[in-house]
PDB file of N, CA, C and O in Angstrom:
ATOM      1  N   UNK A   1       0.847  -1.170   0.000  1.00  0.00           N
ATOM      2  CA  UNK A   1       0.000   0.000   0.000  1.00  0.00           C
ATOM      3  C   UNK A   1       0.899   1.242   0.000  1.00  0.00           C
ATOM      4  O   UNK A   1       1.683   1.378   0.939  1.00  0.00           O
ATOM      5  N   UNK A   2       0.844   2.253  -1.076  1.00  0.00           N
ATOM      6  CA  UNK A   2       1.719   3.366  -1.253  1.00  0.00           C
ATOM      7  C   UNK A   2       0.987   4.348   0.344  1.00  0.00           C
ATOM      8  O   UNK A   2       0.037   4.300   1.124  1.00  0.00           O
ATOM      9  N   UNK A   3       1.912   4.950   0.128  1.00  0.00           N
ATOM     10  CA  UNK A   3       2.108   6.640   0.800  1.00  0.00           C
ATOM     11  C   UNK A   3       0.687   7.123   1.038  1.00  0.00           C
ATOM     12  O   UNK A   3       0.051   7.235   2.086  1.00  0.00           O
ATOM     13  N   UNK A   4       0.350   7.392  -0.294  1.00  0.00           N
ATOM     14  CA  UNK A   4      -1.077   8.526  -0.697  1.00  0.00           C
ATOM     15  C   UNK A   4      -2.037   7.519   0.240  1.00  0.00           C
ATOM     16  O   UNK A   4      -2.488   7.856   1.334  1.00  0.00           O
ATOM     17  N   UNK A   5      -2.301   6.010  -0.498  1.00  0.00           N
ATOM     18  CA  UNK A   5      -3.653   5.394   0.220  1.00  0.00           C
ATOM     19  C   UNK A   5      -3.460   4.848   1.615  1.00  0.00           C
ATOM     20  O   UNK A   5      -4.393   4.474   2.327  1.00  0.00           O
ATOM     21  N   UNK A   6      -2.420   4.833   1.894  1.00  0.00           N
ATOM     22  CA  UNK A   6      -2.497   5.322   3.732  1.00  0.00           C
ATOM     23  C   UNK A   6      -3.377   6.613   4.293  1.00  0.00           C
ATOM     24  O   UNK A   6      -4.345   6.538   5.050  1.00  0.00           O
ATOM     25  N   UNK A   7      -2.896   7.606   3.829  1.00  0.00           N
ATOM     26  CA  UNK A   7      -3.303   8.730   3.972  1.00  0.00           C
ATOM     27  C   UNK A   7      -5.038   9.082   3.473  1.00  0.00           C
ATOM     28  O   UNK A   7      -5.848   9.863   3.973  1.00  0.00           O
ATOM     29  N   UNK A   8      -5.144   8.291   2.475  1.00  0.00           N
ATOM     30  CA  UNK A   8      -6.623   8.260   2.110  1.00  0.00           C
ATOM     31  C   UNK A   8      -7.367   7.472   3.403  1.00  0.00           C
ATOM     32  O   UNK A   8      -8.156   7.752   4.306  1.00  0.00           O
ATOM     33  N   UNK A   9      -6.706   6.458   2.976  1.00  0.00           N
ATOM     34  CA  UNK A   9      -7.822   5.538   4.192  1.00  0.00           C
ATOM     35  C   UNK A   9      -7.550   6.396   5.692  1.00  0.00           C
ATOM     36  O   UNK A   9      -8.583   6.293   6.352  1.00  0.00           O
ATOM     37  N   UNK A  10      -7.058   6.775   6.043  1.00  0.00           N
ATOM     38  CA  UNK A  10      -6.300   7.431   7.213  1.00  0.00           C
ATOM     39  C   UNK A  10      -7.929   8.395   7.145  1.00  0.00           C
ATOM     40  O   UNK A  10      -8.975   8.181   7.759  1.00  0.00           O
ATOM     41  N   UNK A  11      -7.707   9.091   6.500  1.00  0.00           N
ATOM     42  CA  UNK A  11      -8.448  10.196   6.389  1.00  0.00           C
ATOM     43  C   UNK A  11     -10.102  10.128   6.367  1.00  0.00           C
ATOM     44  O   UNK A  11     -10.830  10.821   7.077  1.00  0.00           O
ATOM     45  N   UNK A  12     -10.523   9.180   5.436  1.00  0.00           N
ATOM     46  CA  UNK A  12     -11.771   8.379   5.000  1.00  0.00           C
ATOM     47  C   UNK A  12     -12.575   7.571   6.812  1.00  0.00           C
ATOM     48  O   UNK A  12     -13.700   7.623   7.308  1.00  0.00           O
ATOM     49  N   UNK A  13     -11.057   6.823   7.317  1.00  0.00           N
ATOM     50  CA  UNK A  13     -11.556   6.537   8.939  1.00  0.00           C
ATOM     51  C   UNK A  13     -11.966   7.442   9.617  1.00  0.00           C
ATOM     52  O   UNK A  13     -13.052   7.244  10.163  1.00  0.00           O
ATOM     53  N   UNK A  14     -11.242   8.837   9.862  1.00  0.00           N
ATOM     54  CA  UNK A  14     -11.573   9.702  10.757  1.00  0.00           C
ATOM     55  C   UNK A  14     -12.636   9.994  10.332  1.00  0.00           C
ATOM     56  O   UNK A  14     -13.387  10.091  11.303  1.00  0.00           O
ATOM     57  N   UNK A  15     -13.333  10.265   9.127  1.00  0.00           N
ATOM     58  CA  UNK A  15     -14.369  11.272   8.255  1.00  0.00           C
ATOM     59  C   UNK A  15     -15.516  10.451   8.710  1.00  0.00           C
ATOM     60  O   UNK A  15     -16.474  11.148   9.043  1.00  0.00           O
ATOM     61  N   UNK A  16     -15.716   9.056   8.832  1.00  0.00           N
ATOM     62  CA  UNK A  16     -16.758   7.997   9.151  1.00  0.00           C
ATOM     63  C   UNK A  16     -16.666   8.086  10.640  1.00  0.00           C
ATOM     64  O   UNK A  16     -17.763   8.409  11.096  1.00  0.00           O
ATOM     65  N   UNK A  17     -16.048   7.972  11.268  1.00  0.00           N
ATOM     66  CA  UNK A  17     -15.664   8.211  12.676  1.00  0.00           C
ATOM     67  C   UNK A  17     -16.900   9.539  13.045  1.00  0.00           C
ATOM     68  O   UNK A  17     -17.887   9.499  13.780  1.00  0.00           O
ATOM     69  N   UNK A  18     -16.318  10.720  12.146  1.00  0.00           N
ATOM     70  CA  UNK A  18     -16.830  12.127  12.811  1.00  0.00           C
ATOM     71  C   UNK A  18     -18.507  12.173  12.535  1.00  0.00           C
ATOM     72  O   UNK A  18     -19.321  12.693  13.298  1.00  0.00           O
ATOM     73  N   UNK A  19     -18.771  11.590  11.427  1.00  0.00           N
ATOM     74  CA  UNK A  19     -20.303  11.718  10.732  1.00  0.00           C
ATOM     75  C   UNK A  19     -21.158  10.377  11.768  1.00  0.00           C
ATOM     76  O   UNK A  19     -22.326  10.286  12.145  1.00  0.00           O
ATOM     77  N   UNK A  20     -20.165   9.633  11.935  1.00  0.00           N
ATOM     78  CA  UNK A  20     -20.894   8.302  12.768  1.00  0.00           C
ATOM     79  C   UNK A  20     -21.609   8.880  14.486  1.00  0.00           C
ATOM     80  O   UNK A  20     -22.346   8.171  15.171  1.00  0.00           O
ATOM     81  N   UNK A  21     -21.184  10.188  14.841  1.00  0.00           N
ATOM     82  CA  UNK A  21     -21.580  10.429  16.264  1.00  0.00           C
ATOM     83  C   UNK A  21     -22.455  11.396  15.894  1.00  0.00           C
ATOM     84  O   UNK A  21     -23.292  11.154  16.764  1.00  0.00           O
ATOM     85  N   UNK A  22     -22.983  12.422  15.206  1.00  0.00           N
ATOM     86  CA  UNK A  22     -24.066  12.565  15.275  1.00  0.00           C
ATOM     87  C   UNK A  22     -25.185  11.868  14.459  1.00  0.00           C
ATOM     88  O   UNK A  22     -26.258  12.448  14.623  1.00  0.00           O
ATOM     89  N   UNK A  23     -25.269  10.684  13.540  1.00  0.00           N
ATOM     90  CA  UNK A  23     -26.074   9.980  13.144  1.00  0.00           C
ATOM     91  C   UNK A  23     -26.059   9.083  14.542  1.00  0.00           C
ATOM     92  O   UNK A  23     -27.118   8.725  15.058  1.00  0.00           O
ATOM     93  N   UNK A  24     -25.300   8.888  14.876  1.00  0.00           N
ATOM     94  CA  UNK A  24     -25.841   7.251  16.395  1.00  0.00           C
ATOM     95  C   UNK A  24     -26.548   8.309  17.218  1.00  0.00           C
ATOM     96  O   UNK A  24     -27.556   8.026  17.864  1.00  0.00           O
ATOM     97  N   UNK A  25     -26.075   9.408  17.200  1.00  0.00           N
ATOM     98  CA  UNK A  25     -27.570  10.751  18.533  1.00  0.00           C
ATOM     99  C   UNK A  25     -29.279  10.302  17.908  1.00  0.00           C
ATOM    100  O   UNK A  25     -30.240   9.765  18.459  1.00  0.00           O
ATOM    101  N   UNK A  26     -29.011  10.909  16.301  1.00  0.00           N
ATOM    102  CA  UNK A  26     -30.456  10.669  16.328  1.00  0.00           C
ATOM    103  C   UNK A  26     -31.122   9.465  15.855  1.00  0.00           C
ATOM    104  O   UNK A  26     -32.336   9.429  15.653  1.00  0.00           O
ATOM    105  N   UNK A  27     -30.205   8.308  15.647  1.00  0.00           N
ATOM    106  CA  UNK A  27     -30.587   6.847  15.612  1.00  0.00           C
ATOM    107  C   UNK A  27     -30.919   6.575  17.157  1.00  0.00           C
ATOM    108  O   UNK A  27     -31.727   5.684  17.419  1.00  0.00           O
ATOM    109  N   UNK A  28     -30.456   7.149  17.956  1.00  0.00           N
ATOM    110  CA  UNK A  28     -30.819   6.416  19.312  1.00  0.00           C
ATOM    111  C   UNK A  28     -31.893   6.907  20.054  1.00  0.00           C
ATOM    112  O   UNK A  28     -32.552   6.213  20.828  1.00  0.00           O
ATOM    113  N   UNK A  29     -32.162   8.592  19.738  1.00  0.00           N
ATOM    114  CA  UNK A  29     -33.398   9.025  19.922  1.00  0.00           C
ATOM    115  C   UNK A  29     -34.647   8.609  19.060  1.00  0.00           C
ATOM    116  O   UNK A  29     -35.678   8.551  19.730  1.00  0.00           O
ATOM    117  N   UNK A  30     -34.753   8.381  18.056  1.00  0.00           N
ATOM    118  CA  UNK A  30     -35.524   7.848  17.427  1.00  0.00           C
ATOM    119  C   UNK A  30     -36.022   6.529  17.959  1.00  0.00           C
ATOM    120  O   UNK A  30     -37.191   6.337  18.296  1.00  0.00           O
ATOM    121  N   UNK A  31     -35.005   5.584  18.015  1.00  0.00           N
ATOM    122  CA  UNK A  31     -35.310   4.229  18.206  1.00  0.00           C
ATOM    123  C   UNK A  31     -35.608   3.695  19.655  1.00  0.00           C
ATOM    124  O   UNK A  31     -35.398   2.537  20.015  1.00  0.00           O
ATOM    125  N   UNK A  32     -36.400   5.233  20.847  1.00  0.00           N
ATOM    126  CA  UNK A  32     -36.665   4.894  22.269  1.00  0.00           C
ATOM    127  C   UNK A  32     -37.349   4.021  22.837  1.00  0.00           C
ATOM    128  O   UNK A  32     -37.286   3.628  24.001  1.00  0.00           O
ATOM    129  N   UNK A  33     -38.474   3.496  21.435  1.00  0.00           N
ATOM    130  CA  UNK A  33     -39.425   2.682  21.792  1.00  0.00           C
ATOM    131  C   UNK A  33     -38.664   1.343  21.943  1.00  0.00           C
ATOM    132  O   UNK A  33     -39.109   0.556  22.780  1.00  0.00           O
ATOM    133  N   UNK A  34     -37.509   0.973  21.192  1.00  0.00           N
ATOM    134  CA  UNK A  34     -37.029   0.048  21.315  1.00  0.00           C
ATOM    135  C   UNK A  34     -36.133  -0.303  22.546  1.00  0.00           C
ATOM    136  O   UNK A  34     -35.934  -1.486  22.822  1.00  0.00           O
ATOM    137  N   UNK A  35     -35.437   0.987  23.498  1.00  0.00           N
ATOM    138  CA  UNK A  35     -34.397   1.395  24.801  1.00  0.00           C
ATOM    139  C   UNK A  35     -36.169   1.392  25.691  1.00  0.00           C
ATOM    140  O   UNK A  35     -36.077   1.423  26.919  1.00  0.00           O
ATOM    141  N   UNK A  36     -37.234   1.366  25.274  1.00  0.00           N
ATOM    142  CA  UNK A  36     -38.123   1.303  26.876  1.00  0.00           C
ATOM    143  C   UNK A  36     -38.980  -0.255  26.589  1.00  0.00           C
ATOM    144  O   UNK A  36     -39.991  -0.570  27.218  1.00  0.00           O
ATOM    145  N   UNK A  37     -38.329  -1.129  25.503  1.00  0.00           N
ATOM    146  CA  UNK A  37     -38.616  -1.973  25.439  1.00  0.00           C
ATOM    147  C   UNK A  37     -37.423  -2.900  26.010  1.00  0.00           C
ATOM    148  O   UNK A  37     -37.767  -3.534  27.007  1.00  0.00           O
ATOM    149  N   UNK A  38     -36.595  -3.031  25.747  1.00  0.00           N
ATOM    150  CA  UNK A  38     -35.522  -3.604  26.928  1.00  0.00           C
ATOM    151  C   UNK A  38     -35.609  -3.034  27.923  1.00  0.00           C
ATOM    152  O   UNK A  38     -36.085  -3.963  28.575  1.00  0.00           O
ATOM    153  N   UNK A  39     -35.545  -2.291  28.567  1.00  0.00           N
ATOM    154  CA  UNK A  39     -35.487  -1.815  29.867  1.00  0.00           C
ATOM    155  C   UNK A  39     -37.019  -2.751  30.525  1.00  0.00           C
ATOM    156  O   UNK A  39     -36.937  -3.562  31.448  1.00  0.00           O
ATOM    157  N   UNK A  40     -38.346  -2.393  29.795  1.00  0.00           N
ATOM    158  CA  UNK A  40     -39.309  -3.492  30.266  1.00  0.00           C
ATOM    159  C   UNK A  40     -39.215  -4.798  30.278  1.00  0.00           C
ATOM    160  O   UNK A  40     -39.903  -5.526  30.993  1.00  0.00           O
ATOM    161  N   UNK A  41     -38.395  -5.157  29.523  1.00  0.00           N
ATOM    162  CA  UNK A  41     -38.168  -6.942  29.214  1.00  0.00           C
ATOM    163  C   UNK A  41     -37.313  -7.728  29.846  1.00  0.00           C
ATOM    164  O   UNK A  41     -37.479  -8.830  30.370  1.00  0.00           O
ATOM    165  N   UNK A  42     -36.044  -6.804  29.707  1.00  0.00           N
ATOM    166  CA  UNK A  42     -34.739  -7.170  30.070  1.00  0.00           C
ATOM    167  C   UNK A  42     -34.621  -6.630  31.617  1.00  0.00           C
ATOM    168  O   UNK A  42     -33.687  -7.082  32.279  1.00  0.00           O
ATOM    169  N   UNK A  43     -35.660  -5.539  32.329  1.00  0.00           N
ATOM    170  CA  UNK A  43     -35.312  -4.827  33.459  1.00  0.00           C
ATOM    171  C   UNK A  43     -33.184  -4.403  33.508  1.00  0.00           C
ATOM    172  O   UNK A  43     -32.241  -4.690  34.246  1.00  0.00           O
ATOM    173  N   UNK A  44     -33.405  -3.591  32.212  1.00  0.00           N
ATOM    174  CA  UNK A  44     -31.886  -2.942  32.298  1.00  0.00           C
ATOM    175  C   UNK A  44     -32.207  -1.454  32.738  1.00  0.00           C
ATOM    176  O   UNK A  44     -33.429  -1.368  32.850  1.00  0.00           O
ATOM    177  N   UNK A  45     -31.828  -0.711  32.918  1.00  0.00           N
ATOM    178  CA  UNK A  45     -32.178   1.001  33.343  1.00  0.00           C
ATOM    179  C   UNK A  45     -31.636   1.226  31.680  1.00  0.00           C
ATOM    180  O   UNK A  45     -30.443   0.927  31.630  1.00  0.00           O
ATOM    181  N   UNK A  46     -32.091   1.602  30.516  1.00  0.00           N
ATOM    182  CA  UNK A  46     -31.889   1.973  29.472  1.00  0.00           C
ATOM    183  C   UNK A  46     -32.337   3.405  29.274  1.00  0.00           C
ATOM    184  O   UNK A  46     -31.553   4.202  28.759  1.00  0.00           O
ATOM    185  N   UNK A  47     -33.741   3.843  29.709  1.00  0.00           N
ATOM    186  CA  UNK A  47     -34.080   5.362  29.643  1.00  0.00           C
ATOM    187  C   UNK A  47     -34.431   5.769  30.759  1.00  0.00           C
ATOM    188  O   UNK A  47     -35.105   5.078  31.523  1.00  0.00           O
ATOM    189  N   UNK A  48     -34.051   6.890  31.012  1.00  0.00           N
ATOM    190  CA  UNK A  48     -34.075   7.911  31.800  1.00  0.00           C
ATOM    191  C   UNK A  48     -34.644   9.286  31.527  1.00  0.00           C
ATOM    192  O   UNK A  48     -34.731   9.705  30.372  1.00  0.00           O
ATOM    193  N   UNK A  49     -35.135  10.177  32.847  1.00  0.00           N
ATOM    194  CA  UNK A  49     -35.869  11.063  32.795  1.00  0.00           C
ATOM    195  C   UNK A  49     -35.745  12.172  31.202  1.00  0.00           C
ATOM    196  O   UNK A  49     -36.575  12.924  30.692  1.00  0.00           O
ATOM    197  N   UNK A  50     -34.246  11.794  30.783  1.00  0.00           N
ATOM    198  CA  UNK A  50     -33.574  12.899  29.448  1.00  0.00           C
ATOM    199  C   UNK A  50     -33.312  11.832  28.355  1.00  0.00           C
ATOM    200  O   UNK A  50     -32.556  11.916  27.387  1.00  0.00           O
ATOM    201  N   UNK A  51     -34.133  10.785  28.747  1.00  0.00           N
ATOM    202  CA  UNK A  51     -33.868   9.924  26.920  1.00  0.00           C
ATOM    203  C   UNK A  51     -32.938   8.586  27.712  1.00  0.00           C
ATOM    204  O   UNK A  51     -32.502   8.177  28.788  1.00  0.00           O
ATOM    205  N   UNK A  52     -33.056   8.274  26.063  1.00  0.00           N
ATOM    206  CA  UNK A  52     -31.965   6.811  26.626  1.00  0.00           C
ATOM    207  C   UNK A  52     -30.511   7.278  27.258  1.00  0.00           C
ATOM    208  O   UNK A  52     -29.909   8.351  27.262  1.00  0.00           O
ATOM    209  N   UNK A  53     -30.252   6.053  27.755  1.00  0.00           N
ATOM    210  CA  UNK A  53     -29.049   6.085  28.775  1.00  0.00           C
ATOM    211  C   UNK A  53     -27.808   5.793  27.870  1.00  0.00           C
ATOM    212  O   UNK A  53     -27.716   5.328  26.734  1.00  0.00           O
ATOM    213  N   UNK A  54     -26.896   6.228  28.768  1.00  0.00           N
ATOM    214  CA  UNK A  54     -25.405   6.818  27.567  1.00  0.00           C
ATOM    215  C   UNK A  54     -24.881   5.669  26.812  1.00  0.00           C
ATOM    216  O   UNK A  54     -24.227   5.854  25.785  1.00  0.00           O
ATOM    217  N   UNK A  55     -25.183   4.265  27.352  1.00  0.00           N
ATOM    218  CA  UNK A  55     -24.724   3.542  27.561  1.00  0.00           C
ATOM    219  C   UNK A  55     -25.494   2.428  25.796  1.00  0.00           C
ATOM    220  O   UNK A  55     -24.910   1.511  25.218  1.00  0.00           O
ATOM    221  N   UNK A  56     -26.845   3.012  25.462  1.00  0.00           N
ATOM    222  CA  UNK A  56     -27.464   2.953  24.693  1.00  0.00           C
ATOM    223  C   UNK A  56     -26.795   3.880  23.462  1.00  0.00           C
ATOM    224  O   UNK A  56     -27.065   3.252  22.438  1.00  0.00           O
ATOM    225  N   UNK A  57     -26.196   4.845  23.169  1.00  0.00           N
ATOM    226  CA  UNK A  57     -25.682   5.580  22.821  1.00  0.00           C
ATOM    227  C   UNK A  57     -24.586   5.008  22.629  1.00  0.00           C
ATOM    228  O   UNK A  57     -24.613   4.572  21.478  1.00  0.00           O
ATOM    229  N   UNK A  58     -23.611   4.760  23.128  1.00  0.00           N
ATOM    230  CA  UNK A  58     -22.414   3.853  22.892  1.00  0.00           C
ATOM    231  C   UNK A  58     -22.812   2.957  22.250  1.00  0.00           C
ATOM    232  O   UNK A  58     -22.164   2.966  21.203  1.00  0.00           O
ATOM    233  N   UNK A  59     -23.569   2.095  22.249  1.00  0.00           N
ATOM    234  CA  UNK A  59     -23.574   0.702  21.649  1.00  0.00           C
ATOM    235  C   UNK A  59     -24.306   1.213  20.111  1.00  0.00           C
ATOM    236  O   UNK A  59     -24.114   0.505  19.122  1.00  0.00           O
ATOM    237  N   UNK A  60     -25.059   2.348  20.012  1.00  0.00           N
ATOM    238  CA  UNK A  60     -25.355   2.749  18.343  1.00  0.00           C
ATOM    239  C   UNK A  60     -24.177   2.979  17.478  1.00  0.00           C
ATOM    240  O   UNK A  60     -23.879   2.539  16.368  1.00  0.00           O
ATOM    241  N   UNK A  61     -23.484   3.938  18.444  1.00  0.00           N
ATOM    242  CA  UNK A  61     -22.221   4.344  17.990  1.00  0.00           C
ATOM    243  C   UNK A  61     -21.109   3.130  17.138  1.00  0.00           C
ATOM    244  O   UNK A  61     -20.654   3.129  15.994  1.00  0.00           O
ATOM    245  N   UNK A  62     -20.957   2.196  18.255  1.00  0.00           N
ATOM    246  CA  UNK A  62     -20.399   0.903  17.843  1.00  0.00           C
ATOM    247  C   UNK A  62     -21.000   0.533  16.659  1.00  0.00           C
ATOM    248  O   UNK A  62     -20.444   0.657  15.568  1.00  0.00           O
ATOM    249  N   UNK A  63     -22.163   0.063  16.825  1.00  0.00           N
ATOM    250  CA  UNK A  63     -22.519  -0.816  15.529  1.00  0.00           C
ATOM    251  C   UNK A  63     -22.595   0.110  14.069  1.00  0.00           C
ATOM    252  O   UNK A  63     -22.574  -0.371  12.937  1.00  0.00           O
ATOM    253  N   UNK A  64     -22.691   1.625  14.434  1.00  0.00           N
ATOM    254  CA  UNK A  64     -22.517   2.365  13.094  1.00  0.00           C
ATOM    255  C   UNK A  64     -21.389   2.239  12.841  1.00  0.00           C
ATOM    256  O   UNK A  64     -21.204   1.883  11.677  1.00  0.00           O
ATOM    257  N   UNK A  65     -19.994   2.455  13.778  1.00  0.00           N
ATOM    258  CA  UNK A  65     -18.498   2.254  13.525  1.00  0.00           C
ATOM    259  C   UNK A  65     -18.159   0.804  12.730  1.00  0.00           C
ATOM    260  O   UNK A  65     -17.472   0.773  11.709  1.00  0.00           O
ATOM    261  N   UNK A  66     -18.786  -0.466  13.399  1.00  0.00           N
ATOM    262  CA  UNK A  66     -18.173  -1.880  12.602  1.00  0.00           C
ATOM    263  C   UNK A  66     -19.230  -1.626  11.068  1.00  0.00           C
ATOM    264  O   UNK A  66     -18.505  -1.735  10.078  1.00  0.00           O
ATOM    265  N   UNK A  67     -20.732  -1.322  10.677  1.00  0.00           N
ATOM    266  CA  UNK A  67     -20.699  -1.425   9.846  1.00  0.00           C
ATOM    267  C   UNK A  67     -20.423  -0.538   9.142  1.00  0.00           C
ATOM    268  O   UNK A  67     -21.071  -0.613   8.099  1.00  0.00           O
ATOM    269  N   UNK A  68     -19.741   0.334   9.177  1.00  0.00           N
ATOM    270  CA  UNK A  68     -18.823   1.229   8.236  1.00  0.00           C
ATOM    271  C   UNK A  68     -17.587   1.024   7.951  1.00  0.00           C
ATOM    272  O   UNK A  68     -17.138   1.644   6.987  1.00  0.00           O
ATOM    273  N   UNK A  69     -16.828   0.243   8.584  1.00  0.00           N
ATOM    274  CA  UNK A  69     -15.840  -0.698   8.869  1.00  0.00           C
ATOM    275  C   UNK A  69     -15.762  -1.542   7.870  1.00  0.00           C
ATOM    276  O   UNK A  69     -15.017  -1.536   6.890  1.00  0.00           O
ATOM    277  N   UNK A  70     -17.244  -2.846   8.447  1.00  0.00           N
ATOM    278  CA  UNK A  70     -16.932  -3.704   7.094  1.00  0.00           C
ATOM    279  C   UNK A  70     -17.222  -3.336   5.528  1.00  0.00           C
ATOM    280  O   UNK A  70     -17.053  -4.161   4.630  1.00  0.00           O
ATOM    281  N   UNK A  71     -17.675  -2.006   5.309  1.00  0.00           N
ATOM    282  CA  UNK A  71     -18.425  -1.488   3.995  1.00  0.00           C
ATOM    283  C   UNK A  71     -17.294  -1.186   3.473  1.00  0.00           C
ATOM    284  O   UNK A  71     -16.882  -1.783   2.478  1.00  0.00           O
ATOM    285  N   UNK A  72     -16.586  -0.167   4.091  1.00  0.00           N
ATOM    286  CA  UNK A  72     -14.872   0.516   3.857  1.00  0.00           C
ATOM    287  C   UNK A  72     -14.461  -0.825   3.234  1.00  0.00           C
ATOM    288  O   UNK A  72     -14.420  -0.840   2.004  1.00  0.00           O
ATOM    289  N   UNK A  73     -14.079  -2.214   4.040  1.00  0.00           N
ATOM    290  CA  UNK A  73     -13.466  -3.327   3.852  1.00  0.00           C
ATOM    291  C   UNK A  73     -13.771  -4.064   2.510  1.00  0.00           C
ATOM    292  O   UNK A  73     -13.087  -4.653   1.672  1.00  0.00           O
ATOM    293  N   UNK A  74     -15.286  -3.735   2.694  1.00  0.00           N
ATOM    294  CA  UNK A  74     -15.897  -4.703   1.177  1.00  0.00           C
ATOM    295  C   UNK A  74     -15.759  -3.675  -0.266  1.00  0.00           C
ATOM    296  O   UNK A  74     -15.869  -4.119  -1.408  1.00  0.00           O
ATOM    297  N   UNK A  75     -15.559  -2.560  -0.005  1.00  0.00           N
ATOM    298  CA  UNK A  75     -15.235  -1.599  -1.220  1.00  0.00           C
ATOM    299  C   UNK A  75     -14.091  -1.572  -1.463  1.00  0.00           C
ATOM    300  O   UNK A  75     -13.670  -1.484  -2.617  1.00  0.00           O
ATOM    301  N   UNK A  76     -13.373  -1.639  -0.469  1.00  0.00           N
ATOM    302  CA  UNK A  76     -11.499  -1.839  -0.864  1.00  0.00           C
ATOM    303  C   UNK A  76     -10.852  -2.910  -1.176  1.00  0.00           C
ATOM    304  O   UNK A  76      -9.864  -2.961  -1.909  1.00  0.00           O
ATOM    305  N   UNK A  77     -11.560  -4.099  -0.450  1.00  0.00           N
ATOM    306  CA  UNK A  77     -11.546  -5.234  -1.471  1.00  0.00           C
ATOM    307  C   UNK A  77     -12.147  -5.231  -2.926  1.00  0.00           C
ATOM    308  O   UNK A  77     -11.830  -5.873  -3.927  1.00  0.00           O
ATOM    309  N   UNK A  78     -12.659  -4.737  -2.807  1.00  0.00           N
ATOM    310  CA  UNK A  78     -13.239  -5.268  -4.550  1.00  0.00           C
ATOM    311  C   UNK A  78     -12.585  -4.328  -5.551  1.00  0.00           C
ATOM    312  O   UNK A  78     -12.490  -4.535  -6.760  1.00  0.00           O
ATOM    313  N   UNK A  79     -11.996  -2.902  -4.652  1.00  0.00           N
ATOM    314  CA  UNK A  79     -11.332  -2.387  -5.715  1.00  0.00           C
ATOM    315  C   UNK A  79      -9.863  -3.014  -6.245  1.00  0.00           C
ATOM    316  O   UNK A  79      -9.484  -3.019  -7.416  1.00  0.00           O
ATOM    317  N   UNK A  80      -9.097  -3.566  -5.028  1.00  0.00           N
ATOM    318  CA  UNK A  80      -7.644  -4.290  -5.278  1.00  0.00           C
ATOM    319  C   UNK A  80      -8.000  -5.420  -6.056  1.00  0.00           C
ATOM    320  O   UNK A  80      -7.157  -5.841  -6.848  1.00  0.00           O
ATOM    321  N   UNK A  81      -9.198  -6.036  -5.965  1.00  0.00           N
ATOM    322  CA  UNK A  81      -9.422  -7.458  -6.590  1.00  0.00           C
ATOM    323  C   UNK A  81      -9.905  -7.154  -8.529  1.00  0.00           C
ATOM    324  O   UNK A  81      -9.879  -7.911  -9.499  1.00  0.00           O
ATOM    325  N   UNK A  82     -10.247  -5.892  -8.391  1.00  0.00           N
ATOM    326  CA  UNK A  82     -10.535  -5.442  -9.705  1.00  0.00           C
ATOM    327  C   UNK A  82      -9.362  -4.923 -10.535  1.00  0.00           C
ATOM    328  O   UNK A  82      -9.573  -4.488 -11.667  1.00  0.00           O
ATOM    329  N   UNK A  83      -7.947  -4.956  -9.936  1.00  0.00           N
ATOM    330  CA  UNK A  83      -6.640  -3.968 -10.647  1.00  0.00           C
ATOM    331  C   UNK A  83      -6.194  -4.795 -10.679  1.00  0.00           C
ATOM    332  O   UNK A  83      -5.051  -4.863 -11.132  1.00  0.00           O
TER     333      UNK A  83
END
């Protein structure tokens, strides 16, 4: 891997990184019915008096981070497999 596509991918991570935390805010507000449905099922403390709990928030975050991860992975494979 040259110089430049270090620096691309370098760059492309952080950029998914930065756009991934405010899309997991309003994926996780949106999806409360689902944080006061575990919390009823599972008896976890998931929402609280100001929305779901931080902890709900982290774990959107995550799963937006791996599948942007493996998308990055499956596009950069197919481009090396195509040259």
């Amino acid at each position: 891997m040259k110089f430049n596509e270090r620096i691309k991918l370098v760059v492309i991570t952080l950029a998914l990184i930065i756009i991934c935390l405010p899309l997991a805010f309003i994926i996780t507000v949106f999806t409360n019915p689902f944080w006061l449905w575990i919390e009823k099922t599972f008896s976890v403390e998931s929402v609280g008096h100001s929305g779901p709990a931080e902890w709900c928030y982290i774990t959107v975050y995550l799963l937006l981070i791996s599948a942007s991860g493996l998308i990055l992975l499956k596009f950069r494979n197919q481009k090396t497999i195509k040259k």
